[in-house]
C-alpha positions in Angstrom: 47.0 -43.6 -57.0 45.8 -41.2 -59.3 47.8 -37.6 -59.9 45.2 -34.5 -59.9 46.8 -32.6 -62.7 45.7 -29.1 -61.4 48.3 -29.5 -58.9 51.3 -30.3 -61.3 53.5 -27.2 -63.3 52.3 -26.4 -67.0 55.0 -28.8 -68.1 54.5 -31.7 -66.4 51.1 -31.4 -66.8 51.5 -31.2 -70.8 53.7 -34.2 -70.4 51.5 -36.8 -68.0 48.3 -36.0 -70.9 50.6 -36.7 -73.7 51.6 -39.8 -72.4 48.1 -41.0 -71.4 46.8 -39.8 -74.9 49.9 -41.6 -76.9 48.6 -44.7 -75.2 44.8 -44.5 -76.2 46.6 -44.1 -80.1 48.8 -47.0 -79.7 46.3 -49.6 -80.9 47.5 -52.1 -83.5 46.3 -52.2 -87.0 45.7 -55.7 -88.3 44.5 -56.6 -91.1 42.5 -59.5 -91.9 43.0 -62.4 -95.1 40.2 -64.2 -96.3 40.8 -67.2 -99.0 38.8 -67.9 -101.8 37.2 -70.9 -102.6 34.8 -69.9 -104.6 35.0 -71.8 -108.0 33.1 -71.1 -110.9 32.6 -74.4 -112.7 30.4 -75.5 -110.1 28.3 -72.6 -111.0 28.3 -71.8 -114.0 25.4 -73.9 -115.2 23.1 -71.0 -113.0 24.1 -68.3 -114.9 21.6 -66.8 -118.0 23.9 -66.3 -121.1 
């Protein structure tokens, strides 16, 4: 059941939005690898030189 802040003190109020904001931040970073098979032999004979 959902608190209505205006009824709570100052300081609990302060401490239920920090909580509820400190969750919205807590999304993981990840970060991503790609692999390379890109190999040049195979193209070299469509570059100018």
């Amino acid at each position: 059941m959902p608190v209505d802040i205006s009824t709570l003190s100052e300081e609990e109020r302060k401490i239920r939005i920090w909580r509820r904001d400190s969750k919205k931040g807590a999304v993981k970073q990840r970060t991503v690898e790609f692999k390379d098979y890109f190999k040049g032999d195979e193209y070299s004979k469509f570059w100018k030189m």
